[in-house]
C-alpha positions as MATLAB code, in Angstrom:
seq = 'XXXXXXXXXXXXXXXXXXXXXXXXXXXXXXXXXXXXXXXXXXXXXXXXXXXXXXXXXXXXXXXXXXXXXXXXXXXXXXXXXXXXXXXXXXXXXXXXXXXXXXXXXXXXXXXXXXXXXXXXXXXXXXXXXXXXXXXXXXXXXXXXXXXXXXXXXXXXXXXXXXXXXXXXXXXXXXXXXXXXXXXXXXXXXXXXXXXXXXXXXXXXXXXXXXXXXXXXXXXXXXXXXXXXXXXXXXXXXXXXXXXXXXXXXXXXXXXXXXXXXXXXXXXXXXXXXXXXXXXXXXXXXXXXXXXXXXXXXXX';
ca = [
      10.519   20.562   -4.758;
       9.584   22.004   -8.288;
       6.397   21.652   -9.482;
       7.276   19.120  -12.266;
       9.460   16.890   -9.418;
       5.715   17.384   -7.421;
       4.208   15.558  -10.193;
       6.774   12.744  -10.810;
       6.549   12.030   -6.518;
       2.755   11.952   -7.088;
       2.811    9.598  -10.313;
       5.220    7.494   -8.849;
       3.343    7.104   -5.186;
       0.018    6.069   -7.643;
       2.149    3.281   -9.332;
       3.591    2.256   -6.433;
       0.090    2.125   -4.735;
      -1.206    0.277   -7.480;
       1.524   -1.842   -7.645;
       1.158   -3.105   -4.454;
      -2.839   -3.256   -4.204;
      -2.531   -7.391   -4.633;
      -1.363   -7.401   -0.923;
      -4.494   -6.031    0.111;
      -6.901   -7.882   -2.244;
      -5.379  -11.251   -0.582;
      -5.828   -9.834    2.908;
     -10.192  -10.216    1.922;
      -9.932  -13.764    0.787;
     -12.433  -14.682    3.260;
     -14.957  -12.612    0.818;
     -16.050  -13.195   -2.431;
     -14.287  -11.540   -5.198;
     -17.886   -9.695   -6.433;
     -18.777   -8.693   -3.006;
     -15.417   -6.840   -2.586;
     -16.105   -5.305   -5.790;
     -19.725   -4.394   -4.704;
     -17.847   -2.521   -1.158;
     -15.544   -0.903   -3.752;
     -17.872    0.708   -6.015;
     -19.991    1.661   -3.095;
     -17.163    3.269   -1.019;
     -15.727    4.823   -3.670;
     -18.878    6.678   -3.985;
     -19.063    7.614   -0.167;
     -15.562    8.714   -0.409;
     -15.552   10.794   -3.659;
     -18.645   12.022   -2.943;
     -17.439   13.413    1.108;
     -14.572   14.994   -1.149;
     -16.702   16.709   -3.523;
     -18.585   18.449   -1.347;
     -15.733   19.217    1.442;
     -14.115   21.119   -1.278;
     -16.799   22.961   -2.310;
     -17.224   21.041   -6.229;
     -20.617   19.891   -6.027;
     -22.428   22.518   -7.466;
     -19.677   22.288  -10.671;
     -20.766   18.795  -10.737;
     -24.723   19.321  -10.699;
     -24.352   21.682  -13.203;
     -21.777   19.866  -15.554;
     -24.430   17.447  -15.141;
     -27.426   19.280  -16.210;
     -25.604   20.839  -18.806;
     -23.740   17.941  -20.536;
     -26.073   15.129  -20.504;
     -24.225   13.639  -23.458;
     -20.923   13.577  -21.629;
     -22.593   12.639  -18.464;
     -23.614    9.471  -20.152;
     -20.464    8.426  -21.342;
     -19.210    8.669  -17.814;
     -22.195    6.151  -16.764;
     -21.181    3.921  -19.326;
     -17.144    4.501  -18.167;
     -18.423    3.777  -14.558;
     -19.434    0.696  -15.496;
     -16.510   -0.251  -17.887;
     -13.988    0.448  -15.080;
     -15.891   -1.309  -12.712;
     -15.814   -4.703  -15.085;
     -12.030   -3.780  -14.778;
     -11.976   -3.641  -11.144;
     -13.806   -6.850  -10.947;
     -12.246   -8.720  -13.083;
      -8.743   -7.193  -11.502;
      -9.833   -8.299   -7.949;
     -11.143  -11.590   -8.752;
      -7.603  -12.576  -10.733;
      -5.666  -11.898   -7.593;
      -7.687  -13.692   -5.392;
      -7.843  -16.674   -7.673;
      -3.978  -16.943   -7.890;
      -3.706  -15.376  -11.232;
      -1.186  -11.878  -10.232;
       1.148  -12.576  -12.783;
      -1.784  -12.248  -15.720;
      -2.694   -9.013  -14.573;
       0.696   -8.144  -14.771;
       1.121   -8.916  -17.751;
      -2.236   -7.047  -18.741;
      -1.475   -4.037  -17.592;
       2.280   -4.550  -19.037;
       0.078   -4.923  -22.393;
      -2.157   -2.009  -21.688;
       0.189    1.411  -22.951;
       0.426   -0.853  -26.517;
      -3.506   -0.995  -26.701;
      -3.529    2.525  -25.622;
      -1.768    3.450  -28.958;
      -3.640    1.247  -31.104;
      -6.937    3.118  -29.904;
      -5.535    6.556  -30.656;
      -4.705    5.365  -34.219;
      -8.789    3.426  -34.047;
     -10.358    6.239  -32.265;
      -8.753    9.448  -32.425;
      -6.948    9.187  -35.896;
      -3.445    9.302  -34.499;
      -0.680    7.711  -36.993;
       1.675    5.539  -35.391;
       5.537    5.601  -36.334;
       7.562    2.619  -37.657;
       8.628    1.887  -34.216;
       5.443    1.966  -32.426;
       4.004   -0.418  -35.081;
       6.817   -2.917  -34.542;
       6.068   -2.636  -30.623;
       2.332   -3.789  -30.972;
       3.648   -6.301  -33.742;
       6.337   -8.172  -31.078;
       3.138   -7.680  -28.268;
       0.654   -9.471  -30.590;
       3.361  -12.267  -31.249;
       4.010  -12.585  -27.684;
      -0.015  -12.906  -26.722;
       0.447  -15.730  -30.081;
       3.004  -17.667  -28.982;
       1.238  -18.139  -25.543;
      -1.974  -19.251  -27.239;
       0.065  -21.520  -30.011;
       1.854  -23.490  -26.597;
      -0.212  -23.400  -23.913;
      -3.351  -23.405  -26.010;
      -5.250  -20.955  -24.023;
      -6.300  -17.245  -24.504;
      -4.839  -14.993  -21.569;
      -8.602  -13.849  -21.245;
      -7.637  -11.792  -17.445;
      -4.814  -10.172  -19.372;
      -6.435   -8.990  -22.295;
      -9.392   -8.154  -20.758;
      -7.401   -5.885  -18.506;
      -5.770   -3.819  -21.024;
      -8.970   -3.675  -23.175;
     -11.247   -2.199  -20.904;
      -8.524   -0.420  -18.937;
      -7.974    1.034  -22.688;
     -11.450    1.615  -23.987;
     -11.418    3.653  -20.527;
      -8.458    5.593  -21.033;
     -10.075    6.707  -24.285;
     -13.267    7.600  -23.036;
     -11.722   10.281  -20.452;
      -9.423   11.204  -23.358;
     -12.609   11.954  -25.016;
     -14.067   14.036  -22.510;
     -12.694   17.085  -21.100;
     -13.230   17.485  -17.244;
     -12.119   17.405  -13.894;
     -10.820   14.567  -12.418;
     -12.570   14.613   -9.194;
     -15.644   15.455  -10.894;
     -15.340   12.825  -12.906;
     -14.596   10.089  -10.733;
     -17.902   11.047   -8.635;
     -20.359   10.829  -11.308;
     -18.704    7.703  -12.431;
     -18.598    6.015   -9.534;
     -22.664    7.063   -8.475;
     -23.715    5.781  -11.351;
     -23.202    2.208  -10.542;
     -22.965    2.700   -6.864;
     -27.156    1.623   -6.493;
     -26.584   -1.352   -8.758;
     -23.374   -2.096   -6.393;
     -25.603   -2.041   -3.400;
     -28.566   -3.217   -4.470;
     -26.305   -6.730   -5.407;
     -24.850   -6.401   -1.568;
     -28.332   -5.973   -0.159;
     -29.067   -8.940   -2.627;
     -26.207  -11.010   -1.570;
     -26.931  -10.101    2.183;
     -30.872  -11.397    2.137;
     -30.193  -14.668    0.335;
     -27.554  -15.517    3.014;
     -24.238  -15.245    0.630;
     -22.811  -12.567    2.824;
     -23.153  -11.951    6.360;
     -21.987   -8.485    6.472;
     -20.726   -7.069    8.801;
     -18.043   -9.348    9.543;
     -15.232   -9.000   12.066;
     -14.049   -5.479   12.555;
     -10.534   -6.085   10.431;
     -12.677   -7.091    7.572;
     -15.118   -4.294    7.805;
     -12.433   -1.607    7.848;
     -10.459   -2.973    4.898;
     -13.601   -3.142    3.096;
     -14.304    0.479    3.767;
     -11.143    1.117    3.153;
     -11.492    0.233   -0.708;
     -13.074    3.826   -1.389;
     -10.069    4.905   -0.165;
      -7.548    2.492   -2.112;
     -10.154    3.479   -5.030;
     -10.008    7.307   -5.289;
      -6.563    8.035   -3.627;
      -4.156    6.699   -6.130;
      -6.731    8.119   -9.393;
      -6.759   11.287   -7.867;
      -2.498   11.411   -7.052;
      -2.318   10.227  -10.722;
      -4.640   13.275  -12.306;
      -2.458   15.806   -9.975;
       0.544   14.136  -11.577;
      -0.342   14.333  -15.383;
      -1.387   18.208  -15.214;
       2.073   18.802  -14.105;
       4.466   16.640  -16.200;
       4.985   15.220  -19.581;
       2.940   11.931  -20.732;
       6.659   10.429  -22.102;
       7.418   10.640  -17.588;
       4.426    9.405  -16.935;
       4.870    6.657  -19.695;
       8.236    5.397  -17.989;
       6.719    5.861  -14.433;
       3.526    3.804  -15.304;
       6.069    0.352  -15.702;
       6.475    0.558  -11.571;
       2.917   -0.967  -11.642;
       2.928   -3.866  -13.320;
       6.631   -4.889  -12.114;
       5.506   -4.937   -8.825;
       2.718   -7.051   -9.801;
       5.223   -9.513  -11.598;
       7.445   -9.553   -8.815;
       4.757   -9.773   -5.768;
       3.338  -12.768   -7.647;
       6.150  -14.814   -8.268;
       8.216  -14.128   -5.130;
       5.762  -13.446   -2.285;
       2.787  -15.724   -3.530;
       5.044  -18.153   -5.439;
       2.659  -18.353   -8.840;
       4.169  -20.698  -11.841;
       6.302  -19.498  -14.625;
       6.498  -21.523  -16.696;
       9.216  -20.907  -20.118;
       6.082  -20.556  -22.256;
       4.946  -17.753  -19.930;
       8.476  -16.371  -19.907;
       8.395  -16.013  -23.491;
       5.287  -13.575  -23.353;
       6.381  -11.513  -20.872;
       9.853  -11.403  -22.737;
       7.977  -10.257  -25.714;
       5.818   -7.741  -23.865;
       9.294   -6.293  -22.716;
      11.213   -6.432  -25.806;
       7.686   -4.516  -27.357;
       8.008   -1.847  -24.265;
      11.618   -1.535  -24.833;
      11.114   -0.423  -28.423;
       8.102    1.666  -27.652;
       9.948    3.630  -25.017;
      13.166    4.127  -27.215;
      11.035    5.435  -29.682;
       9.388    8.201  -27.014;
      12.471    9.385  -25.928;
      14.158    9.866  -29.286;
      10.574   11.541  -30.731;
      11.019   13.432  -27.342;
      14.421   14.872  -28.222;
      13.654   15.525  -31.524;
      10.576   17.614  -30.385;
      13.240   19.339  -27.673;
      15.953   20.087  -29.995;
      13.192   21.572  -32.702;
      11.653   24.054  -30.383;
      15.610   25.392  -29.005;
      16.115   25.516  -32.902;
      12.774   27.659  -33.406;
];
């Protein structure tokens, strides 16, 4: 394999792994949605933490530390904004809302371009304005019929998308990263299970299934981020924009066929909106891509 078909395998294994992480959030429904959260952010830590140091990063990571105390706070602060996301992520599935967080992260590459036009000055094209316009109907239309705000969704793609910004804004090593971010809420996470634990709300440990599959969150955590920051130093953003659809059509179709949640025409509508606005967006990549292609072989 070339090293660009190396990247697509990898970006399309951390899709398809995140695609299909519903299946194992409903195999922990015996435990409460925060309390899987709290072994998450705490395993994570364990995990990223072993890999650090087993490949000989931790002294880059002290010192990145000590030296960039700015940065190193905005990676607290993304700790804890991917965190809300992984909370609120784990406690839609297990409440029998899958097809809202497919639909949020459906909505999420649109909010991604509206914060690079907020936050880092990029100008949108014609195309990629009609594309959040058809979105923001379809999120309209929902809230005009069923007269409710699709709260999981949105908050999904907003905090999924204030943290895609952040690491935009910050220039680092994924791995690296991922550590700090995830030991800076890790004694908050286990200071809540120790909480949880003395007041009698969990009874950890549980039976030995359970324990391993909530150990095994660090490693549902880290693997897929860590596949997906191989994959983007090694292809374009426009593949990994096409690739990153896998995800959430997984989602859509694990929730409506395997756990049978309602669709109702009003919810059809949105997601046929969401489309139509991802349709437009991605026929506008690929033509800008072209153009870019057929510009440099003129040069």
């Amino acid at each position: 394999m070339t090293i660009p078909q190396k990247g697509a395998a990898a970006a399309l294994l951390s899709y398809l792994w995140w695609g299909s992480m519903p299946l194992y959030w409903k195999t922990l429904l015996s435990v409460s949605s925060f309390e899987i959260l709290g072994h998450r952010v705490v395993w994570s830590a364990v995990f990223t933490l072993a890999l650090i140091i087993l490949t000989g990063q931790g002294g880059k990571t002290v010192a990145f530390a000590a030296k960039n105390r700015q940065k190193t706070l905005w990676l607290f602060l993304g700790g804890y904004l991917i965190t809300l996301n992984w909370g609120l992520y784990i406690w839609a599935v297990n409440a029998g809302r899958i097809l809202e967080t497919s639909l949020g992260y459906y909505i999420n590459p649109l909010v991604s371009m509206l914060f690079g036009m907020l936050f880092f000055g990029e100008r949108l094209r014609r195309a990629q304005k009609l594309a959040i316009a058809v979105a923001a109907a379809g999120v309209c239309i929902q809230i005009i019929t069923i007269r409710e705000i699709p709260l999981v969704s949105l908050g999904l793609a907003l905090s999924f998308g204030l943290y895609g910004a952040m690491k935009k804004a910050i220039s680092i090593e994924p791995a690296v990263a991922l550590v700090i971010e995830t030991l800076s809420v890790a004694p908050a996470a286990l200071a809540y299970l120790c909480w949880l634990q003395h007041t009698g709300a969990a009874h950890f440990p549980y039976a030995l299934t359970t324990d391993l599959l909530l150990a095994g969150t660090g490693v549902m955590t880290s693997v897929p981020l860590l596949l997906f920051a191989y994959a983007a130093q090694r292809i374009k953003l426009t593949t990994i924009g096409f690739i990153q659809y896998v995800s959430p059509t997984m989602t859509f179709l694990i929730g409506t066929f395997i756990y049978h949640e309602p669709l109702s025409i009003y919810r059809i509508i949105t997601f046929a909106c969401i489309w139509s606005a991802l349709a437009v967006y991605s026929a506008d990549t690929l033509i800008e891509a072209g153009r870019e292609r057929r510009t440099q072989e003129y040069i």
